[in-house]
C-alpha positions in Angstrom: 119.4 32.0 75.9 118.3 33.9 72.8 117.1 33.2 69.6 117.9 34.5 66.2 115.5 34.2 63.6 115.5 35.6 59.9 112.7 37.8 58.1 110.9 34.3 57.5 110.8 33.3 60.7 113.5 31.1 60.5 115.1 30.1 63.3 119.0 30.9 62.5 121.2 31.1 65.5 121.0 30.5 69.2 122.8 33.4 71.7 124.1 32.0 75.1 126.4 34.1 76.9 127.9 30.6 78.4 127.9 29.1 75.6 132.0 27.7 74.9 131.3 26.9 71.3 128.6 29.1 70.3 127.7 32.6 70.3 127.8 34.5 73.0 126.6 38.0 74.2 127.5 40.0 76.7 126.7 43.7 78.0 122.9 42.9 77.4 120.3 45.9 78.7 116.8 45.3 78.4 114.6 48.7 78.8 111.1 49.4 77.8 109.5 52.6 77.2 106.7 52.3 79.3 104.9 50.2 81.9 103.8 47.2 79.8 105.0 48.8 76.9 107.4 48.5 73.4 111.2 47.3 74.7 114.8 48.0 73.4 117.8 46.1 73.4 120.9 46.7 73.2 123.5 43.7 73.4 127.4 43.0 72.1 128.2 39.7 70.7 131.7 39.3 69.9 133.2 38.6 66.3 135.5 35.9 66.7 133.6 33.6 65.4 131.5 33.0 61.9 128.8 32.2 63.3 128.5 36.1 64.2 127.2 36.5 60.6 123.6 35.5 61.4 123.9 39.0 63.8 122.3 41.2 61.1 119.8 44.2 60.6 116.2 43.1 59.7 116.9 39.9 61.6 114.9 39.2 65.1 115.6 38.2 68.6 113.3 36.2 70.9 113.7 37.5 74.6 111.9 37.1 77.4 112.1 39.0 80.6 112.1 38.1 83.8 109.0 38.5 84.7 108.6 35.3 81.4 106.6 37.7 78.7 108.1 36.8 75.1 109.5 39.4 73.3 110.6 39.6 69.7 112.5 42.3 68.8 114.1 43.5 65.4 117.6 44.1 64.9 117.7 48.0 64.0 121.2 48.7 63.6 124.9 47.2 64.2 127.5 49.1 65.3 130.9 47.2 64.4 134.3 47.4 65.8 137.7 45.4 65.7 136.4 42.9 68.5 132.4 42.9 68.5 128.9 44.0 67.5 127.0 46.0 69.3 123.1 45.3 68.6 120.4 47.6 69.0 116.8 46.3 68.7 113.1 47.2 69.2 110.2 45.5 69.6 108.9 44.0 66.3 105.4 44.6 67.1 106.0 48.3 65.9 107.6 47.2 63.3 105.4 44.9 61.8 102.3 47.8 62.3 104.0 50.2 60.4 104.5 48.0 57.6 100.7 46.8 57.3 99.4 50.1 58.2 99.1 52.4 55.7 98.7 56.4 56.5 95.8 58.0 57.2 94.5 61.1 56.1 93.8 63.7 59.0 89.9 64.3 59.8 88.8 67.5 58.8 86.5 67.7 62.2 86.5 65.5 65.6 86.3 61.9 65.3 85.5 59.1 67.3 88.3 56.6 68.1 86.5 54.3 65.6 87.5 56.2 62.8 91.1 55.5 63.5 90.2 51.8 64.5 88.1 51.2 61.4 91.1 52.4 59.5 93.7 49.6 61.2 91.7 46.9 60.5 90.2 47.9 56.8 90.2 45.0 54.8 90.7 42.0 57.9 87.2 41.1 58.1 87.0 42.7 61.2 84.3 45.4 62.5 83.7 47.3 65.5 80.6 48.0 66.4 78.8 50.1 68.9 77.6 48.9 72.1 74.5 51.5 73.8 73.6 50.9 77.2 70.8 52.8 78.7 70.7 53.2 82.3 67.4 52.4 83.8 
């Protein structure tokens, strides 16, 4: 089972591919990038029903795989056709750090991985600091 939840995290459908009265999917592939990493997924819900409506882009999709990690993934891009809806979606985290991470301008020299940390988390309240050890 899958859930469907608006841009205001809204729950606004439920996915079964059971389901006799609901809405159903079918065709669903799961993939990640990388060990651990950001996932796709690419799924066809059928469009005989109106309830097919809440299948649009910007809305999410709660997952979870099989080994149970949770998974919320935007809906990237439909492709229609006379019967169904293919879905493509990504993993929101992405998503959501592009939009609350503004660019950053390129160092002129080397920098430690700070300076690109500090950046992400500018204005959160949040530092890193330095931690020296000396070996005795």
């Amino acid at each position: 089972m899958l859930y469907v939840y608006n841009n205001n995290y809204q729950r606004v459908g439920i996915l079964d591919p059971d389901s006799t009265e609901g809405l159903t999917y079918y065709d669903d592939k799961l993939t990640t990038s990388i060990a651990n990493g950001l996932y796709s997924l690419e799924l066809k819900v059928p469009k005989n029903t109106p309830k097919n409506s809440v299948i649009r882009v910007g809305n999410m999709i709660e997952e979870r795989t099989m080994h149970g990690k949770q998974l919320l993934l935007t809906i990237s891009n439909i492709v229609e056709n006379k019967h169904d809806k293919t879905v493509f979606a990504e993993d929101a985290s992405i998503n959501l750090l592009n939009g609350y991470v503004d660019a950053i301008q390129p160092p002129t020299a080397p920098e430690d991985i700070s300076y690109y940390a500090n950046h992400i988390i500018e204005n959160t309240g949040w530092k890193i600091g330095i931690v020296e050890l000396q070996n005795t």
